[in-house]
C-alpha positions in Angstrom: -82.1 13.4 -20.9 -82.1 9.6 -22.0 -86.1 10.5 -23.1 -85.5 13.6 -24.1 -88.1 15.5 -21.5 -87.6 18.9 -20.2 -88.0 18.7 -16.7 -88.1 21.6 -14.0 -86.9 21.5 -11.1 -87.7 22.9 -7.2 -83.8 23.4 -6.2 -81.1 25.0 -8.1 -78.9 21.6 -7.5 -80.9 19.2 -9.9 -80.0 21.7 -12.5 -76.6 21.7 -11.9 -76.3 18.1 -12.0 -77.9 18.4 -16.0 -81.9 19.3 -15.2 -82.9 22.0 -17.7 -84.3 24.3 -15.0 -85.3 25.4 -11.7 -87.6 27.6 -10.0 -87.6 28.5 -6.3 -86.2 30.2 -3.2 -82.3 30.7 -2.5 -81.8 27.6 0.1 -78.9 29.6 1.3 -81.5 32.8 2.5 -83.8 30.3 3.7 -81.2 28.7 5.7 -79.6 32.0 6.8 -83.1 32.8 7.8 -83.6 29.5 10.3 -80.4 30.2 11.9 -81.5 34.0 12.9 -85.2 32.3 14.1 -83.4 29.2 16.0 -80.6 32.3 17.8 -84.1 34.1 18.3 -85.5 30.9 20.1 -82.3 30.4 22.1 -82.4 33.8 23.6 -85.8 33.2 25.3 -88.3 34.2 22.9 -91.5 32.1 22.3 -92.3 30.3 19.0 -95.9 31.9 18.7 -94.4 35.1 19.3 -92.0 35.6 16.0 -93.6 36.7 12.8 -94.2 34.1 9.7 -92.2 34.5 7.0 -91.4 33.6 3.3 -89.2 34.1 0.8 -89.2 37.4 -0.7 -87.1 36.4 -4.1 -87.6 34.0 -6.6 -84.9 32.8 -8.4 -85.0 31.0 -12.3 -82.3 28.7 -13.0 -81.5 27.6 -16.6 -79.0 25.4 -18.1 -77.8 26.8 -21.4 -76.2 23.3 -22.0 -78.6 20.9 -21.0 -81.5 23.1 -23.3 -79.4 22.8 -26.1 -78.9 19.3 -25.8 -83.0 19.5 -26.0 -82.9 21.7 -28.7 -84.8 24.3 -27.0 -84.0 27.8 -27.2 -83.4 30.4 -24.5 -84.0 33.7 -25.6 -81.4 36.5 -24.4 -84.1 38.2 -22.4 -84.1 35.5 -19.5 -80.4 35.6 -19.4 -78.9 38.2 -16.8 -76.8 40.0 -18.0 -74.8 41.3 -14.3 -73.7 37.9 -13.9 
């Protein structure tokens, strides 16, 4: 903010602490997802057995406040509207 540079971000927290925005995986899924390989694991499979996996949804975080503070604008088509 102090130079005035847009910057993007890889996690949603950075935004929420003032970055303008954020692309990237829901930490929470990918969290959720290491607990079901690690339970996996613990019940006697073998590492080189399970299946490699990545995120299946990509999230874009904005902040409204921060752009404006920019002056950049953020049309209504990014914005969701179920939230």
């Amino acid at each position: 903010m102090r130079y005035s540079i847009p910057a993007f971000y890889q996690y949603r927290d950075f935004v929420a602490g003032g970055g303008l925005m954020s692309i990237g995986s829901d930490q929470t899924m990918l969290y959720h997802q290491l607990g079901l390989y690690a339970g996996r694991i613990l019940n006697g499979e073998k590492p080189a057995d399970l299946p490699v996996q990545q995120a299946t949804q990509i999230e874009l975080i904005i902040n409204l406040k921060t752009a404006k503070a920019l002056g950049i604008t953020v049309r209504n088509c990014f914005l969701d509207a179920t939230k």
